[in-house]
C-alpha positions in Angstrom: 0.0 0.0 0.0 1.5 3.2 -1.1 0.1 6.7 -1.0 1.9 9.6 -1.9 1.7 13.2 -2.5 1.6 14.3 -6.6 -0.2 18.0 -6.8 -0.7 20.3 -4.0 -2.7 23.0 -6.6 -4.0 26.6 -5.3 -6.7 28.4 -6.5 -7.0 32.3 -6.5 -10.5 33.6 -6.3 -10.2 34.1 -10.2 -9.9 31.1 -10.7 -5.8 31.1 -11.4 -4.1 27.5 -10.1 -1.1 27.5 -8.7 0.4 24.1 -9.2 3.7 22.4 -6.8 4.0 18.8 -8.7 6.1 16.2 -6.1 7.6 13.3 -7.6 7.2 9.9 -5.9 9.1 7.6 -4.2 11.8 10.2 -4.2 13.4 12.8 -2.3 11.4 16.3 -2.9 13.3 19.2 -2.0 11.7 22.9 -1.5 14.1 25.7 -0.9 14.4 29.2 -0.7 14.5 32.0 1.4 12.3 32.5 4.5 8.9 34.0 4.4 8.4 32.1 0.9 5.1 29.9 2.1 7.5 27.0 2.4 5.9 25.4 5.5 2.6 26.2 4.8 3.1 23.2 2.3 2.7 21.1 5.6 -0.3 22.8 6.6 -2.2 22.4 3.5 -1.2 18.9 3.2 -2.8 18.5 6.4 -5.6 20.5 5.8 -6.3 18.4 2.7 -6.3 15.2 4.3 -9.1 15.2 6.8 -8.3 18.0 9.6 -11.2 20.3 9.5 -9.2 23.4 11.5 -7.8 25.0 9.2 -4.2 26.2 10.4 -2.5 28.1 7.8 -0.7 31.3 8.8 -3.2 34.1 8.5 -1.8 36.7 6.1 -1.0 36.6 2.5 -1.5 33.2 1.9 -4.9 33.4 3.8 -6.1 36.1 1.3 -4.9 34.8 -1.8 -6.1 31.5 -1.5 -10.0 30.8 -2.3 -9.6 26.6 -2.6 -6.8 24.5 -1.3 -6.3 21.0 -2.9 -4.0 18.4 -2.9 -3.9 14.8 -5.3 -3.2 11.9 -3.7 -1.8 8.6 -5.3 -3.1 5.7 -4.2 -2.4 2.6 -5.6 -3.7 2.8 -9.2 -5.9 5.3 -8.3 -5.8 9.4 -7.5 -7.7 11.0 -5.5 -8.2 14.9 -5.1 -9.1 16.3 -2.0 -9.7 20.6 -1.9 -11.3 22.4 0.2 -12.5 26.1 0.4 -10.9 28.8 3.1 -13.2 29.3 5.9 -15.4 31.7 5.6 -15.8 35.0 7.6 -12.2 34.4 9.1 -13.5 30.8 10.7 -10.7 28.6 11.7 -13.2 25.8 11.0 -14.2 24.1 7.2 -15.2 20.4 7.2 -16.8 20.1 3.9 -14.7 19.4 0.9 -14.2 18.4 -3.1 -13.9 15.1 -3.3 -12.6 12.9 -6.1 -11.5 9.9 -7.3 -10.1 8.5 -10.8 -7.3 6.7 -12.6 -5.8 9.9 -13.0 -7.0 13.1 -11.9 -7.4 16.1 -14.4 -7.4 19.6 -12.0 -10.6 20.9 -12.4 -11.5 24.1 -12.5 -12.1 26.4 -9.8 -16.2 26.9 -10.9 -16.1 23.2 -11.0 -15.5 23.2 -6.9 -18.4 22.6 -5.1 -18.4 20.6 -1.6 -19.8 17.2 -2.2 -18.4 15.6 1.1 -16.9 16.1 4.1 -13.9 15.6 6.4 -14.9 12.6 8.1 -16.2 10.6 4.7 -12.7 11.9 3.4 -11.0 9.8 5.8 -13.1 6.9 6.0 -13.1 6.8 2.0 -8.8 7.0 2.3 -8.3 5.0 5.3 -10.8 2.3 3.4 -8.5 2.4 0.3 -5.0 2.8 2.5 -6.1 -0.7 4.2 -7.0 0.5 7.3 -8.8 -2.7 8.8 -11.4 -2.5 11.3 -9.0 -2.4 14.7 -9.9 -1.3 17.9 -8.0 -0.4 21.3 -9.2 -1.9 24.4 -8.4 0.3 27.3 -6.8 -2.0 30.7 -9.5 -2.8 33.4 -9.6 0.2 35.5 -9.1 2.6 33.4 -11.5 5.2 32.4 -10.7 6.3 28.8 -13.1 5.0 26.0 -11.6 2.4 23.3 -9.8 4.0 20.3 -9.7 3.1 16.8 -7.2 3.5 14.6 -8.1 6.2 11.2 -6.5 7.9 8.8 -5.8 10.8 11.3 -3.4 9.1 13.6 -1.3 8.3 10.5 0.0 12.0 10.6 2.0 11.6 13.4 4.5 9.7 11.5 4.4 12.2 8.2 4.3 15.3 9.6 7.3 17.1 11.3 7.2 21.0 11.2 9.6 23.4 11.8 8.8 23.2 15.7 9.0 19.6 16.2 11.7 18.6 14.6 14.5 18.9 16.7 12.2 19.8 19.7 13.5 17.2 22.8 10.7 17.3 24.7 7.9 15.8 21.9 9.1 13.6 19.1 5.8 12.9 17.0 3.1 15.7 15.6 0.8 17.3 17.9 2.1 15.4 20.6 2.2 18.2 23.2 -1.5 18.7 22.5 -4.2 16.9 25.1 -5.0 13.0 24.7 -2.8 13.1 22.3 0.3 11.0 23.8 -2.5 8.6 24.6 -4.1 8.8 21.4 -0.6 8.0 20.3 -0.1 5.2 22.2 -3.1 3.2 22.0 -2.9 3.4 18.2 0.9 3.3 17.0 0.5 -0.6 18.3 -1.8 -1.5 15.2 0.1 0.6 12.7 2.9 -1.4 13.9 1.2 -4.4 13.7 1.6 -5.5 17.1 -2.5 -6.0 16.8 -3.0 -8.1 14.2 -5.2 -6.9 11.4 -8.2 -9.2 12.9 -7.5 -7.8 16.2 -11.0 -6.1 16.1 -13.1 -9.5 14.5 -10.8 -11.5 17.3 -12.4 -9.0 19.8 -16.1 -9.9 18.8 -15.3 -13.1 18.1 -13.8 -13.5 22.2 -17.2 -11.1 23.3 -19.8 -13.5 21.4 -17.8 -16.5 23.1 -17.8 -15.2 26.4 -21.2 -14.0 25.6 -21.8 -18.1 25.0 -20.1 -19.0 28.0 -22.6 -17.0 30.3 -25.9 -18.6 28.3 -24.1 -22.2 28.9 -22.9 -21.6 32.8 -26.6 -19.9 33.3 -28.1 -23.1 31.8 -25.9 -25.6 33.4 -27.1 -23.6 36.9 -30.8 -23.8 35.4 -30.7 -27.4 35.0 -29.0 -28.2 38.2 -31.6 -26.5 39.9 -34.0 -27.8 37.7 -32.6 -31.6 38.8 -33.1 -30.6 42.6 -36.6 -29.6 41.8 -36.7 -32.6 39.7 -35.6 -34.9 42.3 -38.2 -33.3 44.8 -41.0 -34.0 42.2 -39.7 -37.3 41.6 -40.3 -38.4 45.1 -43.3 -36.5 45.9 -44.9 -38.3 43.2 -43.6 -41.4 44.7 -45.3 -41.0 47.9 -48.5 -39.8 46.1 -48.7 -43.0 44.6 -48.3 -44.1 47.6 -51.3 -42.4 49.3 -53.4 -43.5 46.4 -52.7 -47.2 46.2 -51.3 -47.0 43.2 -47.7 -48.4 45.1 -48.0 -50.5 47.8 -44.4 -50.9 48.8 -44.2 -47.9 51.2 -41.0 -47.8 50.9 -38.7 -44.5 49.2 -35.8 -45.4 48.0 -32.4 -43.6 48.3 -31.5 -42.8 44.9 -33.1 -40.6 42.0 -32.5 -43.3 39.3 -34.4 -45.8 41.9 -37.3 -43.3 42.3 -37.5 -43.1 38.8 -37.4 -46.6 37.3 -40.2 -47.1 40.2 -42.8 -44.3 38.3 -41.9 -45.5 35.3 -43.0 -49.2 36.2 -46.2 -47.3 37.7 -47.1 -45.6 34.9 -47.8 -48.7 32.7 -51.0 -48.7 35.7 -54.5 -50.3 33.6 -57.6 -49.4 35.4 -60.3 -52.6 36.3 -63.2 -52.5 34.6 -66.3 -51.8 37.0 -69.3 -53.4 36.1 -71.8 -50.9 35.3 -75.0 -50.9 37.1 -78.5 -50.5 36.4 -80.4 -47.4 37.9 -83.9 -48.9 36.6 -83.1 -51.5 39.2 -83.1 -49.1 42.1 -85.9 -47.2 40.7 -87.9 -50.3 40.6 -86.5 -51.2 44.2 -87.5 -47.6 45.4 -91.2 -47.8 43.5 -92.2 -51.3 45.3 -90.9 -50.0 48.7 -93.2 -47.4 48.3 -96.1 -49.4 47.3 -95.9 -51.9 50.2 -95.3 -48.5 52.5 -98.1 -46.8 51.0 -100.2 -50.5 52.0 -98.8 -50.9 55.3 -100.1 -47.2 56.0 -103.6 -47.9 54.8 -103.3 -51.2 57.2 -102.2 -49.3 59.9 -104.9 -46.9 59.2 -107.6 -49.7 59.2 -106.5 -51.3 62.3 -106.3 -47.6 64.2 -109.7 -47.2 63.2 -110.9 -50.6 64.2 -109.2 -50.2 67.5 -111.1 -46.9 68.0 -114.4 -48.4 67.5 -113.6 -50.9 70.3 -112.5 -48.2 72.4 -115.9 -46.3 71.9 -118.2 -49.9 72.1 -116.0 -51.0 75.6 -116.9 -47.3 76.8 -120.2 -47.6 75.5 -120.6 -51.0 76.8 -119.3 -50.1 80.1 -121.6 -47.1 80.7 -124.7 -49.3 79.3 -123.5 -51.8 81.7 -123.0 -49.6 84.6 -126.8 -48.3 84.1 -127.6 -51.4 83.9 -126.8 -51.9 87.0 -128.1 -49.3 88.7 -131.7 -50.3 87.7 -131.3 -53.3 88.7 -130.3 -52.0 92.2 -133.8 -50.4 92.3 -135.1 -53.5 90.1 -136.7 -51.5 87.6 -134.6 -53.4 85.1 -135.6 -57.2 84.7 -133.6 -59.3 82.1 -137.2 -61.0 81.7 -139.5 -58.5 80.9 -141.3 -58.8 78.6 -140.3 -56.0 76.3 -141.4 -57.2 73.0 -145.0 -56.9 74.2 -144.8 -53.1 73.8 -147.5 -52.6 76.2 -147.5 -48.8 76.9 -150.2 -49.4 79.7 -147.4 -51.5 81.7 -145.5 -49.4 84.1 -141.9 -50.6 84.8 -141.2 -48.3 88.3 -145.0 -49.4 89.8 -145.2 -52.8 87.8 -148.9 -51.9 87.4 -151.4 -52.0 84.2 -152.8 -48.3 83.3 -156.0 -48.2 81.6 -154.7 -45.3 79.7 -152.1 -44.9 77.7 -149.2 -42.5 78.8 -146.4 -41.3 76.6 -143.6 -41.6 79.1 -144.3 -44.7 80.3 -143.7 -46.8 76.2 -140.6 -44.0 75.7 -139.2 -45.9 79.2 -140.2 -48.9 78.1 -139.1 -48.9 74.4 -135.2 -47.2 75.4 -134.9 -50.4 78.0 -135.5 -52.7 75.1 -133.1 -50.9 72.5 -130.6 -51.0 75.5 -131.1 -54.8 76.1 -130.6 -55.0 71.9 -127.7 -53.1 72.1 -126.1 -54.8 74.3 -126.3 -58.2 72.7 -125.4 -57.1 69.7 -122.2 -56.0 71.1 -122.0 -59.0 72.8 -122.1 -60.5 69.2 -119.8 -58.3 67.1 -117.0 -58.5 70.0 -115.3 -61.9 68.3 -115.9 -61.1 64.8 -114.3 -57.7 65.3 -111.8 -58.9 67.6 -110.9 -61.7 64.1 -110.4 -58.5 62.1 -108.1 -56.7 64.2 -106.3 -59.9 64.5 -105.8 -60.3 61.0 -105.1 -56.5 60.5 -102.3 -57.0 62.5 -101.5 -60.2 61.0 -101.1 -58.6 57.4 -99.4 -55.0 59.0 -96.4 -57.8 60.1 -96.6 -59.5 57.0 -96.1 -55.8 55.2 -93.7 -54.8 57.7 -91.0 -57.7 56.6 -92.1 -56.9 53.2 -90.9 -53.4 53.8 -87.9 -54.5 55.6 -86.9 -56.7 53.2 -87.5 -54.1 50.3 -85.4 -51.9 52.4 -82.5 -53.9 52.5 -82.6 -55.1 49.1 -82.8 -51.2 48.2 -79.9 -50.5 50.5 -78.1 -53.1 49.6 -78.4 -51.8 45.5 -77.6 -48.4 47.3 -74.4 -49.9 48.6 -73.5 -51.5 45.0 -73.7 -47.9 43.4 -71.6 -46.2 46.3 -69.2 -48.7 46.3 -68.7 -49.2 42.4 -68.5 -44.9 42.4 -66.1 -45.3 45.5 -64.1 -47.8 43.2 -64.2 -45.6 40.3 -63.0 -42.8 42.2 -60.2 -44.2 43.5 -59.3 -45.6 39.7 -59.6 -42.0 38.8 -57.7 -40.5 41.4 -54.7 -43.1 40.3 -55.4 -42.3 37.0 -54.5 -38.8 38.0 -51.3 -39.9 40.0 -50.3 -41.9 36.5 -51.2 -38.9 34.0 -48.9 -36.4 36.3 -45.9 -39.4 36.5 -46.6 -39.8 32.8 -45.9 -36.0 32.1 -43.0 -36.1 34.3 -41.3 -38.7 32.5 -42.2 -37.6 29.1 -41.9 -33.9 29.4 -39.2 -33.4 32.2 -36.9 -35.9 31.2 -33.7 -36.5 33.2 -30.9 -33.8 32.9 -27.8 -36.4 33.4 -27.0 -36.2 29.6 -27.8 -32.4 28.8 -26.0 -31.8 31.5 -22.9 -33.6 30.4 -23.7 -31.9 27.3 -24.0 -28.3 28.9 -20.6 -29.4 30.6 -18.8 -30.3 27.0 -19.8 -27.1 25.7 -18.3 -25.4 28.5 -15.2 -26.8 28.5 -14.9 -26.4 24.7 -16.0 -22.8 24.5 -13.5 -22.5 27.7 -10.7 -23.5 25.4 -11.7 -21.0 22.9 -11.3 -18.3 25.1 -8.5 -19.0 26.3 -7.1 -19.3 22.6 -8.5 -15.8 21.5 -7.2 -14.6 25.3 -3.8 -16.0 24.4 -3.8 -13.6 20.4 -4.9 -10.5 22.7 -3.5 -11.0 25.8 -1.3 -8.0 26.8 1.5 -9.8 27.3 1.4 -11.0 23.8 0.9 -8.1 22.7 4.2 -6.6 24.6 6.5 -9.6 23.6 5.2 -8.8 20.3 5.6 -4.4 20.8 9.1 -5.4 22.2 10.3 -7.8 19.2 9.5 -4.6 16.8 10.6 -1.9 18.3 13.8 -3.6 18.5 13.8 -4.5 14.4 13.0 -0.3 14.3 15.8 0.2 16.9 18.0 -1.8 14.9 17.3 0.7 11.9 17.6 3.8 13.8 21.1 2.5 15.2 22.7 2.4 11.8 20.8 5.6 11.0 22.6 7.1 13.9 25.9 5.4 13.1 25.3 6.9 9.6 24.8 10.5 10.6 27.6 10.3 13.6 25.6 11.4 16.1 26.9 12.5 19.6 26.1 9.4 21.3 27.1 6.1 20.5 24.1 3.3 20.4 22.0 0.9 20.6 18.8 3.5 19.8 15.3 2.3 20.5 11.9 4.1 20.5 10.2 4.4 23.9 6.9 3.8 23.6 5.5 4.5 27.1 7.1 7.8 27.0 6.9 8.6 23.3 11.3 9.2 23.4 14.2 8.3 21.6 17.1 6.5 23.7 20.2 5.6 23.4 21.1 2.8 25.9 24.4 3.2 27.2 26.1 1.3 30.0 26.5 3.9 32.1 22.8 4.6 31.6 20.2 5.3 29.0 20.3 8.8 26.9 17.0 9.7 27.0 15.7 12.9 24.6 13.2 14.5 26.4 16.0 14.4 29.5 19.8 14.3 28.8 20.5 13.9 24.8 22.7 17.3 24.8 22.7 19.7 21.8 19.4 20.1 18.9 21.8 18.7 16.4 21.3 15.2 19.0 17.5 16.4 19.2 17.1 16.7 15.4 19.0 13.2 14.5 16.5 11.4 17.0 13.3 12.7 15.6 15.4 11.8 11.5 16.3 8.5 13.1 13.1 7.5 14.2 11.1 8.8 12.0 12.5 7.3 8.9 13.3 4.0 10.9 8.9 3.9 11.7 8.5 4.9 8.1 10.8 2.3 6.1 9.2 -0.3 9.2 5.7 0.4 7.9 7.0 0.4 3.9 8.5 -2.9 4.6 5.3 -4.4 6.3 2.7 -2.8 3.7 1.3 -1.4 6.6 -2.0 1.1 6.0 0.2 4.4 6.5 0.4 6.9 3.8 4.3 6.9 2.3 5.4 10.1 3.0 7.5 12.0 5.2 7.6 16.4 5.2 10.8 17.5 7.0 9.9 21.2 7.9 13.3 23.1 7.9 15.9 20.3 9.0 18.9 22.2 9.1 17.7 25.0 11.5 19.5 23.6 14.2 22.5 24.6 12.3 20.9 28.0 10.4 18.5 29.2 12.4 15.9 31.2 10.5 16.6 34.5 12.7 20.0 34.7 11.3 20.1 33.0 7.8 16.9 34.9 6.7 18.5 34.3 3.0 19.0 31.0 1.1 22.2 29.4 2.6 24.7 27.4 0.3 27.9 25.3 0.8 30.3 28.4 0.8 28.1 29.8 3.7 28.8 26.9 5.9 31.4 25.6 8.7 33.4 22.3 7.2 31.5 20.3 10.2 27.7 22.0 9.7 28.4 21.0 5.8 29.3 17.7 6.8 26.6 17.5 9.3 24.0 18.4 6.9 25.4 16.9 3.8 24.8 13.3 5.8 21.7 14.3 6.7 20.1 14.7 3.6 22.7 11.5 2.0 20.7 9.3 4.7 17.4 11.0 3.1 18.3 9.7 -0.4 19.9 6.7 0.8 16.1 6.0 2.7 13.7 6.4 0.2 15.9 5.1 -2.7 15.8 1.7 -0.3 12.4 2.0 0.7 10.5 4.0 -1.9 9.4 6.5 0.7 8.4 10.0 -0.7 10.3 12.4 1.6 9.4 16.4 1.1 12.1 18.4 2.6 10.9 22.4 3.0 14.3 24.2 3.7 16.3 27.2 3.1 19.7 25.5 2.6 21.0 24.4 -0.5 23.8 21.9 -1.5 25.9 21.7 -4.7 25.6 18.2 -4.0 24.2 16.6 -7.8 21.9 14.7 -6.2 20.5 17.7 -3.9 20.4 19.6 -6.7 17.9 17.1 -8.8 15.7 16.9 -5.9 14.8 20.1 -5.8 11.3 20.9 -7.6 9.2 23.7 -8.4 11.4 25.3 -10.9 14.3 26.0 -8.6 15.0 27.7 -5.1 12.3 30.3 -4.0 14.3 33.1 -4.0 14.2 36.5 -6.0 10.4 36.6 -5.4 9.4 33.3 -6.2 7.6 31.7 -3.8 4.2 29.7 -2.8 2.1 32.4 -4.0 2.2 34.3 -7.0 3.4 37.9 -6.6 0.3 39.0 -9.0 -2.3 37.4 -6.6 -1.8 40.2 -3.6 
């Protein structure tokens, strides 16, 4: 993956183009005098490649300028990104011209119109570039929010202005700034490739298997609480079966498996047929019962009745009787008189014959007679009636078994029903017991084998874990860090041997502190601390920077190919006193010598590695190769410079 830097192309509000043309995978070299726009190149790079303030030095420039746009190329494609100056002196513009084709042809400036943004820009790029999917986990405990990787964080490995690059206490761009080191450090691991391109889809794929593990432990705890409750239900059925008949062992037995095998030999339980019985058969029972009640009550009746007459003829009889025998205290009544003579004249009290006849003396005589029938009449009825009470009673005893026996044969058909219902309802309260041991065993069936199961997956999606744990695990991860920042440091100790830098190596980046060292027995010679003069300061930040730049060529890793140097040799010319363009004849033999291998390691570099380097300086070398390199036309000087002297 290469992507490098062809047109940066101005545009005056006119619509004049100003056009810088860079060659690739070569040494591009920019000089002139100060104040010439030379390190504004940086800023509109920057500008152009996703950062929405827009930080170009207010002044000429700023009013000149009505579009700013840079062509990439990327692979076998270019893309054009421009993007209009603020407006109303904003330091803020997302929105941008974007384009992409086999080759680009510079539109004009009526042709610019926003069709995108900053943050599509570098999505689009970082897409192209190879920037996978990535994502930085943050340690347990700490509180800053995961970090991805984009197109952004690429810039602190191609961008090092003027005050940067020999500055001791940052090495990268924007570093000083907030976050930043941070930002630095939690991405510069997968632009290494330290985090391997899948980290991210490792990272889900560990998430959705720990995700797995928590369903499987949850279900393994759901079944061996569901086998407690099973094992409860297991024996209260048991002893329900017990309670209903259905088992007659009484006895539990110890184990689960026991308990079991035991409702499963009850549940193949067939209910006896019960005869069925024959209401009719009662009803007839109930209907004669009645009958022979309803005939015993007239009996009873009949016999009541009779007995009441007898009671009223004995009391009758008795008072006839005891009148009876008061007359015949007086003897007026004689058991031989002659009563059927009807002789009125006759008078019973005197005995004596009247010659006349007188009422009351035939109404005495004619009531004794009646009396004297009466009374053997009742002395005739008495054994007749006497022979039908007798039998009365006779037939109430006969209809008095009959009842009895109607009652117990109507009890006794009583006694089938309830007992063939009581048999029946004890069949169907087994036949409940059996349905809820038949549902048991058929819908909760035992959990030894899922739970094995449950088990298996556990332990297999354990091992998984522990695989994807092992690929991100941070010690991996710094074994990994360690063996390539040592390959880098190996690079930037013959980059340092190369430009004979004050201190003798090995040189390694520091990654936790974002530094250059140089380990020494003595102790380690640390930039930000004790690495003596700015030319030491400016070789560390050349050192490391195109060590981390050939690193990333070398592994085709997603980081655009380019490096901008922002006035290298100031540490030797600094801008207040060489205002002018500075040549060879202008130089001390060591500064010459100092500088010459600078820019010799330059070439050297991106002739190995096919990195585009863009050097924006005010010194110039008679070296041949120097003087090739530089572009644009020539030095800036004698009023050529980044903007036209016709668009004030």
């Amino acid at each position: 993956m290469t992507m490098q830097i062809k047109f940066i192309v101005l545009y005056n509000s006119d619509g004049e183009k100003r056009v810088i043309e860079f060659r690739q995978k070569s040494v591009n070299i920019i000089t002139g005098a100060s104040k010439t726009g030379k390190s504004s190149i940086l800023d509109i790079i920057d500008y152009c490649l996703g950062n929405n303030t827009f930080e170009i030095a207010a002044g000429t420039i700023d009013e000149a300028v009505a579009w700013y746009g840079v062509v990439y190329v990327l692979n076998d494609v270019e893309i054009m990104v421009a993007k209009p100056r603020p407006p109303g002196g904003s330091t803020y513009q997302s929105e941008a011209y974007y384009e992409i084709a086999p080759e680009i042809t510079l539109p004009e400036l009526d042709a610019l119109h926003p069709n995108s943004n900053d943050d599509a820009i570098k999505d689009a790029i970082g897409k192209r570039l190879g920037i996978s999917p990535n994502l930085n986990i943050p340690p347990r405990g700490q509180t800053r929010r995961p970090l991805a990787a984009n197109l952004s964080h690429t810039k602190y490995y191609l961008f090092q202005p003027q005050s940067v690059i020999a500055n001791k206490k940052v090495l990268f761009y924007h570093q000083s700034e907030p976050f930043i080191p941070q930002t630095i450090k939690d991405t510069i691991i997968y632009f290494l490739g330290v985090v391997q391109e899948e980290r991210l889809r490792l990272k889900n794929e560990l998430d959705a298997k720990r995700r797995e593990m928590r369903r499987h432990r949850q279900e393994l705890e759901e079944l061996e609480s569901y086998s407690v409750e099973r094992a409860n239900r297991a024996y209260s059925l048991l002893r329900e079966a017990q309670q209903v008949g259905l088992d007659t062992s009484n006895e539990i037995p110890n184990s689960l498996e026991e308990v079991t095998k035991r409702l499963k030999e009850l549940r193949t339980w067939k209910p006896a047929i019960v005869p069925p019985l024959a209401d009719n058969k009662l009803y007839e029972l109930q209907q004669q019962l009645q009958e022979i009640r309803d005939a015993h009550q007239e009996k009873l009746f009949a016999l009541q009745s009779a007995e009441q007459y007898i009671l009223h003829r004995n009391a009758y009889t008795t008072e006839a009787e005891e009148h009876i025998a008061r007359l015949e205290s007086i003897q007026l009544f004689d058991d031989d008189t002659d009563t059927d003579a009807d002789d009125a004249q006759f008078c019973p009290l005197c005995g004596t014959h009247h010659a006349i006849d007188l009422p009351s003396i035939g109404a005495i005589n004619r009531s004794l007679a009646k009396l004297s029938e009466e009374l053997t009449n009742i002395s005739q009825e008495s054994p007749r009636l006497d022979d039908h009470i007798n039998g009365l009673k006779k037939e109430l005893e006969e209809l008095q078994v009959q009842v009895s026996q109607k009652e117990l044969d109507t009890q006794s058909v009583i006694d089938e029903h309830a007992e063939a219902a009581a048999y029946r309802d004890a069949n169907t309260r087994i036949a409940r017991v059996v349905g809820r041991i038949s549902y048991f065993i058929d819908v909760t069936p035992e959990s030894t084998d899922e739970t094995d199961e449950i088990r298996s997956k556990i332990k297999t999606v354990e091992a998984e874990i522990a695989r994807l744990e092992s690929k991100l695990d941070a010690s991996t991860i710094e074994e990994r860090t360690e063996s390539i920042i040592n390959i880098i440091g190996a690079n930037m100790t013959r980059f340092a041997d190369f430009l004979q830098l004050e201190h003798e190596g090995p040189y390694r980046l520091n990654l936790r502190k974002l530094t250059v060292v140089a380990d020494r027995p003595e102790g380690p010679i640390i930039l930000s601390q004790n690495m003596g003069s700015a030319a030491n300061h400016l070789g560390a930040h050349l050192i490391a920077l195109l060590a981390l730049q050939s690193y990333f060529i070398e592994q085709k890793r997603p980081v655009p190919s380019f490096l901008i140097l922002d006035q290298p040799t100031q540490v030797y010319f600094p801008p207040e006193k060489f205002s002018s363009q500075i040549d060879e004849t202008s130089m001390k033999d060591d500064d010459r010598l100092s500088v010459n291998r600078i820019f010799q390691l330059l070439f050297d570099v991106s002739r190995e590695t096919g990195l585009q380097i863009i050097v924006l300086d005010h010194a110039s070398l008679n070296d041949p190769e120097f003087q090739s390199a530089i572009i644009d036309g020539g030095p800036w000087r004698d009023g050529k410079a980044l903007i036209p002297d016709d668009w004030y």
